[in-house]
Backbone bond lengths (Angstrom), bond angles and torsions (degrees), N, CA, C in turn:
res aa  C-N    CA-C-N  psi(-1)  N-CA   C-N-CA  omega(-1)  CA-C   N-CA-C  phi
1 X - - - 1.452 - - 1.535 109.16 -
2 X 1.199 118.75 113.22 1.283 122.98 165.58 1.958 126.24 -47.30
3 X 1.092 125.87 132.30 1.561 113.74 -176.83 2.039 95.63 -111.57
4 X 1.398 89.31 165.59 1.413 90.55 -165.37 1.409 100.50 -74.10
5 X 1.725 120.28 160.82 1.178 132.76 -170.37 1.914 94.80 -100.02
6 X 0.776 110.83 115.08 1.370 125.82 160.58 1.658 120.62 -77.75
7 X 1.310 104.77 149.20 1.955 94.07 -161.27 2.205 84.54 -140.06
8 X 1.289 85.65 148.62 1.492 89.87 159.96 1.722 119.39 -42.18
9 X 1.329 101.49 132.14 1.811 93.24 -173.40 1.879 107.72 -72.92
10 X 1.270 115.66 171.25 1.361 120.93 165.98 1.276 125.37 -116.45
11 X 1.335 117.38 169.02 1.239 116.05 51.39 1.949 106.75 -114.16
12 X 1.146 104.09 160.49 1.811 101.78 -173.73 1.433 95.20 -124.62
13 X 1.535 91.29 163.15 1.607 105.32 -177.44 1.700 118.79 -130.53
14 X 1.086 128.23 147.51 0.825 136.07 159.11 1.504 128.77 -112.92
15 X 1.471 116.89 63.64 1.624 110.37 169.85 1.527 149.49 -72.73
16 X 1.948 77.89 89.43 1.665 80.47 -166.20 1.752 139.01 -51.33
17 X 1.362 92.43 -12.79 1.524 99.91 172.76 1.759 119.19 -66.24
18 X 1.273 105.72 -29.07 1.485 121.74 -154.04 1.804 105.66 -124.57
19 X 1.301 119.99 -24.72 1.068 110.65 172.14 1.758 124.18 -127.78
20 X 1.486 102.69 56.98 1.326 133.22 -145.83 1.751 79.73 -115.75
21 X 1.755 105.38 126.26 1.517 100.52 155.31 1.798 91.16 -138.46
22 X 1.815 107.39 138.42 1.341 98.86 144.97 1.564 104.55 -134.22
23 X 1.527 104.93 153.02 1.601 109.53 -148.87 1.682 73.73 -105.70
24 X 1.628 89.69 177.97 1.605 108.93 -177.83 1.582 123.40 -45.41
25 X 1.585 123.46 -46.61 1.144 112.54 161.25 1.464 136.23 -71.70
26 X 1.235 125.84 7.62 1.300 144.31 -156.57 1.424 134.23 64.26
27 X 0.895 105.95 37.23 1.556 125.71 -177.16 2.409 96.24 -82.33
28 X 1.429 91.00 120.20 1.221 90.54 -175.93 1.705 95.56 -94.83
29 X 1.517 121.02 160.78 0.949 120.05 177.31 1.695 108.57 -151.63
30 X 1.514 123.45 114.58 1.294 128.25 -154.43 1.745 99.87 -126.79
31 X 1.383 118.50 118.47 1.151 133.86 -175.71 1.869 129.87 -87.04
32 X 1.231 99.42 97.66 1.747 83.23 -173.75 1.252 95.81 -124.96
33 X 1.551 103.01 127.40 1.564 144.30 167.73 1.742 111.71 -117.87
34 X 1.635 86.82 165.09 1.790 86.94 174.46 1.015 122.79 -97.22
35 X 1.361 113.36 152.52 1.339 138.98 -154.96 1.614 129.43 -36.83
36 X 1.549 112.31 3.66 1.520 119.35 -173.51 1.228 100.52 -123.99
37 X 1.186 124.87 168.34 1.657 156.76 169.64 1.919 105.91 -40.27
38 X 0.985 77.83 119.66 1.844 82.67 174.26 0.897 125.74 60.75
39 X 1.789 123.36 25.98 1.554 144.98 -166.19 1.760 96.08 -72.51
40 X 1.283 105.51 133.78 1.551 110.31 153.30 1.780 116.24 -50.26
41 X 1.413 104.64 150.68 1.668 110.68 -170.20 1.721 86.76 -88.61
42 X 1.791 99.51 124.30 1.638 123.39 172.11 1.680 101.18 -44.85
43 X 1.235 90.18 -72.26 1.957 135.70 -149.87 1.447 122.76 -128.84
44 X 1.040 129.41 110.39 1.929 116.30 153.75 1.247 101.00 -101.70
45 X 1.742 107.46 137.68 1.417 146.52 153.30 1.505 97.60 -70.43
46 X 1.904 111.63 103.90 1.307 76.79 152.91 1.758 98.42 -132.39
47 X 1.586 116.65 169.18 0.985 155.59 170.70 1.689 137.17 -118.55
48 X 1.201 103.65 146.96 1.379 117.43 159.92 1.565 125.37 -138.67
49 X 1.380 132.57 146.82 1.517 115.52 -156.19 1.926 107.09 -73.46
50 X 1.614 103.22 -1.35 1.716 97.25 -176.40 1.619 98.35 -108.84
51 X 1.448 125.77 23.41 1.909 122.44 145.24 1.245 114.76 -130.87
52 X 1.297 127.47 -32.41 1.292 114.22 150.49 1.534 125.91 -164.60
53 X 1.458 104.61 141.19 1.597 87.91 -165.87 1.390 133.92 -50.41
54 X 1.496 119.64 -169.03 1.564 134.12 -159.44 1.685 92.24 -73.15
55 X 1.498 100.55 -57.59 1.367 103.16 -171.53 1.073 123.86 -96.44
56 X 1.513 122.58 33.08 1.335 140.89 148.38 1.378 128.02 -82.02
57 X 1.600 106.06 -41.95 1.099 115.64 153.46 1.478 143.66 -65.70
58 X 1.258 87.88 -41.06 2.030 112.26 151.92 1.521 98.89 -39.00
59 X 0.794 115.01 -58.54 1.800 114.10 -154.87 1.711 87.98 -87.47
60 X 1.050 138.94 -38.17 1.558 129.44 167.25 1.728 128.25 -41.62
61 X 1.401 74.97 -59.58 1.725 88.93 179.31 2.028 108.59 -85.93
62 X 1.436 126.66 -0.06 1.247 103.91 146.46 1.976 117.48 -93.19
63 X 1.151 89.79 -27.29 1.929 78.90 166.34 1.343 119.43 -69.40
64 X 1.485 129.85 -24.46 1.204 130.03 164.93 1.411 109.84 -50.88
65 X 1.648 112.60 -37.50 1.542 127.98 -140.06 1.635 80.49 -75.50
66 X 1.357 120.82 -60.49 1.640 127.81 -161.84 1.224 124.62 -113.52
67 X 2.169 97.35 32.87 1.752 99.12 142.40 1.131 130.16 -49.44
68 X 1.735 131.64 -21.17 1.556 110.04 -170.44 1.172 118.28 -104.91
69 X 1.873 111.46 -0.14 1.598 110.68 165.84 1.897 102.26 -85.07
70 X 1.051 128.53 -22.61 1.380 125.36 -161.22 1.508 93.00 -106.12
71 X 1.378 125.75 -2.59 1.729 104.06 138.85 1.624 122.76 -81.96
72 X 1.383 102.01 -33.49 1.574 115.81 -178.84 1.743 93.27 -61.10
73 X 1.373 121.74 -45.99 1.199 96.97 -167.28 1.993 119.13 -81.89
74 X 1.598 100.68 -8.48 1.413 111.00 178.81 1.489 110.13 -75.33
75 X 1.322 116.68 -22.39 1.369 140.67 -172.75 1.792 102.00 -70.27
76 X 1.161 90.63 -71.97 1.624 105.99 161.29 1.365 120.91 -29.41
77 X 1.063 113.29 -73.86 1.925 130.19 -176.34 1.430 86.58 -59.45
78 X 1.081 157.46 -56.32 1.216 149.32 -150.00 1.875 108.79 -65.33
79 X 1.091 97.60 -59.69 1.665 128.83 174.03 1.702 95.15 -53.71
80 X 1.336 141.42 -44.20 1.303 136.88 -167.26 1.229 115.68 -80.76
81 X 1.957 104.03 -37.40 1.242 115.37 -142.54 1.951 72.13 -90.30
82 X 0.833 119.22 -50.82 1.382 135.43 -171.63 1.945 121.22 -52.30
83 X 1.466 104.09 1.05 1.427 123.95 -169.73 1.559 86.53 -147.37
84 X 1.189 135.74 9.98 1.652 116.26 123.46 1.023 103.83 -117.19
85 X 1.370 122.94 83.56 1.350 114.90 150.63 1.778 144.07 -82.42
86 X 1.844 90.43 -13.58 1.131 103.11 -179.82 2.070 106.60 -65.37
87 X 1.123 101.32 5.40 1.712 77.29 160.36 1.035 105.98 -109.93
88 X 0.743 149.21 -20.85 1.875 149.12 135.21 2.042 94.61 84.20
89 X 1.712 105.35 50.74 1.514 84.16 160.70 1.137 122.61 -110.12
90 X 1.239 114.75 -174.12 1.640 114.65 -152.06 1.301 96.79 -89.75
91 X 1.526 137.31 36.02 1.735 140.69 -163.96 1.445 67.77 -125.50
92 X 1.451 102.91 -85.19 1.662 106.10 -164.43 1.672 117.27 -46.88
93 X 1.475 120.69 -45.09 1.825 100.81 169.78 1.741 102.69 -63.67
94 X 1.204 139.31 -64.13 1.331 131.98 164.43 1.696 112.79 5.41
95 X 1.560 99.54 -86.71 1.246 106.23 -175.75 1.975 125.38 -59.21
96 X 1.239 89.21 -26.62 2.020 103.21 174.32 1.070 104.07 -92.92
97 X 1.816 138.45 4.88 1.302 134.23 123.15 1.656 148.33 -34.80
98 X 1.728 76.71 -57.90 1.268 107.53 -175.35 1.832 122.76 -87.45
99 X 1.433 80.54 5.12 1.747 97.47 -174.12 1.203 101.03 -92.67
100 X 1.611 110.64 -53.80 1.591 127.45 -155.17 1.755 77.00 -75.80
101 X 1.359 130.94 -48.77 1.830 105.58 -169.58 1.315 115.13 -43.43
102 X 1.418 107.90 -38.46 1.745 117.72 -150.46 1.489 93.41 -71.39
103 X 1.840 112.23 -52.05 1.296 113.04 174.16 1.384 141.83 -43.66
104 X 1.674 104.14 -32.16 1.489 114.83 166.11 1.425 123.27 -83.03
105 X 1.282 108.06 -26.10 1.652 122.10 170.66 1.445 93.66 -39.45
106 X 1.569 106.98 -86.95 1.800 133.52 174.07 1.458 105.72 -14.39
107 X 1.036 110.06 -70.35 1.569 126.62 -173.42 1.742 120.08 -53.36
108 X 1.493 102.70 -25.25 1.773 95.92 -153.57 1.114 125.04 133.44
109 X 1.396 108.39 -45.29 1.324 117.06 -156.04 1.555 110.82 -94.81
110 X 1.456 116.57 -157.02 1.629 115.78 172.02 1.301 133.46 -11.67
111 X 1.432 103.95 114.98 1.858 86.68 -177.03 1.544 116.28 -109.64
């Protein structure tokens, strides 16, 4: 039996203005930690402009940054979508499918 994967709590940041390194060969390197003072580093984004661009990675390492509100908020929709159920259409089980996958993905579980 699998047990749930627990993750550093949030919220985390990624400030690309301020926690931006690219070293001599161009290797970009983008830091996401959580959201307070003297936080351990989550994640590095890294890059170079010949696998994928600057602002590819930019956009990586802020979705990395606000995985743990966009489970909190999948968590949420689940619980809402899941207390109307009395319309019971196949959009809404669809979508409270596709929530609970994303959620177990996140978690550990089912992939």
């Amino acid at each position: 039996m699998k047990t749930k994967a627990s993750h550093t709590p949030g919220p985390w940041k990624c400030p690309i203005e301020t926690d931006r390194q690219v070293s001599d060969k161009g290797r970009l390197n983008l830091f996401v930690s959580r959201d307070t003072a003297d936080e351990p580093t989550i994640a590095v984004v890294q890059s170079t402009r010949n696998e994928v661009s600057y602002e590819e990675a930019e956009s990586n390492a802020r979705l990395i940054a606000s995985a743990p509100e966009l489970l909190e908020a999948a968590k949420q929709a689940v619980t809402n979508l899941s207390g109307a159920m009395e319309f019971k259409s196949p959009t809404v089980r669809a979508a409270i499918a596709f929530l609970n996958a994303a959620i177990a993905k996140a978690e550990g579980g089912a992939r």
